[in-house]
Legacy VTK file of the C-alpha trace (Angstrom):
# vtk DataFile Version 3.0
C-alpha trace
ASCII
DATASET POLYDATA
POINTS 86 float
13.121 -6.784 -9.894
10.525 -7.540 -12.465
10.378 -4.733 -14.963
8.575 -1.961 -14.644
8.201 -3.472 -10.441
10.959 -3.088 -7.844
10.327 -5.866 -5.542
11.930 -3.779 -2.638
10.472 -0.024 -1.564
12.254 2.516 -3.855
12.435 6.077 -3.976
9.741 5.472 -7.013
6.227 5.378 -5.201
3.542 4.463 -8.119
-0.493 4.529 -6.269
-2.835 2.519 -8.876
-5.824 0.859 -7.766
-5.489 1.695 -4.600
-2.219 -0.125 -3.975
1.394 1.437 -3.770
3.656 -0.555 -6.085
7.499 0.431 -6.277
9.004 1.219 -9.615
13.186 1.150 -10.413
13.517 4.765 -11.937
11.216 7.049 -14.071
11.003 5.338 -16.812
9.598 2.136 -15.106
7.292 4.102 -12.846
5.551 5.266 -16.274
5.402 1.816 -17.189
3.371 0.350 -14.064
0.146 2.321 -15.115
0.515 1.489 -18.507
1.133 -2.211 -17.605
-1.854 -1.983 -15.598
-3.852 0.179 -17.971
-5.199 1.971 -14.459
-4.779 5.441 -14.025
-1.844 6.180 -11.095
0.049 8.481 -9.119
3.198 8.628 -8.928
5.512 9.887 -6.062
9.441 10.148 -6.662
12.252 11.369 -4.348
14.558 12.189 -6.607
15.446 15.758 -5.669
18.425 16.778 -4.109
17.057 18.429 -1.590
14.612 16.186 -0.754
11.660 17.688 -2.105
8.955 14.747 -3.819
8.231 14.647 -7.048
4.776 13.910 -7.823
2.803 13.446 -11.172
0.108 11.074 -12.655
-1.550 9.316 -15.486
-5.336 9.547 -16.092
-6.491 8.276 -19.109
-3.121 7.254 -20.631
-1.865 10.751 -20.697
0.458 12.163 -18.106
-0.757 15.070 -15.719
2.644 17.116 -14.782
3.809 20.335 -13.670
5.518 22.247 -16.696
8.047 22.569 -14.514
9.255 18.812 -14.240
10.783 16.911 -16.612
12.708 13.597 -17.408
16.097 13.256 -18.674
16.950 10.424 -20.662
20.417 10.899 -20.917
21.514 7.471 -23.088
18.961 5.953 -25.862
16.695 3.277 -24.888
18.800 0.853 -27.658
21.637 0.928 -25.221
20.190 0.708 -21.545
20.912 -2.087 -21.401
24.361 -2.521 -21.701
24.629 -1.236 -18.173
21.592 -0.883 -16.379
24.164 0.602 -13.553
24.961 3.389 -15.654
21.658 3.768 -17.106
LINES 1 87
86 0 1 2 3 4 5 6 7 8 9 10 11 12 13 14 15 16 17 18 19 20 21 22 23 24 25 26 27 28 29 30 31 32 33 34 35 36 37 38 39 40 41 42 43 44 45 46 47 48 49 50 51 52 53 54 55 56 57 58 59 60 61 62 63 64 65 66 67 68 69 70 71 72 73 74 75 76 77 78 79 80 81 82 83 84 85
């Protein structure tokens, strides 16, 4: 792990420049494109019924469904006191 890169396929599946690159969680998977300044898109499997996820970025800005949304549930100034937990 190399933040925002998973060095192991994850259920975080970021397409930029015509490469798929694995990201840790949602947070990270917003951070490869932005790393890369490139736009990407990004594929997660994070529903419990097993339904993908998918959004992009194009142009810096994030193309989503109004329906989707990411939940932060700790602030950032203590993820990393457990990244487990996190």
């Amino acid at each position: 792990m190399a933040n925002p890169l998973s060095a192991v396929p994850t259920p975080y599946m970021v397409r930029v420049n015509g490469r798929t690159l694995y990201a840790n969680c949602a947070w990270d998977a917003l951070g490869i494109p932005a790393m890369l300044a490139a736009d990407a898109l990004v594929e997660a499997q994070t529903d419990p019924r097993g339904e993908p996820v998918s959004y992009s970025i194009e142009g810096g800005e994030l193309r989503a469904d109004d329906r989707l949304i990411v939940h932060f549930p700790l602030p950032f100034r203590v993820w990393y006191d457990d990244l487990v937990h996190t």
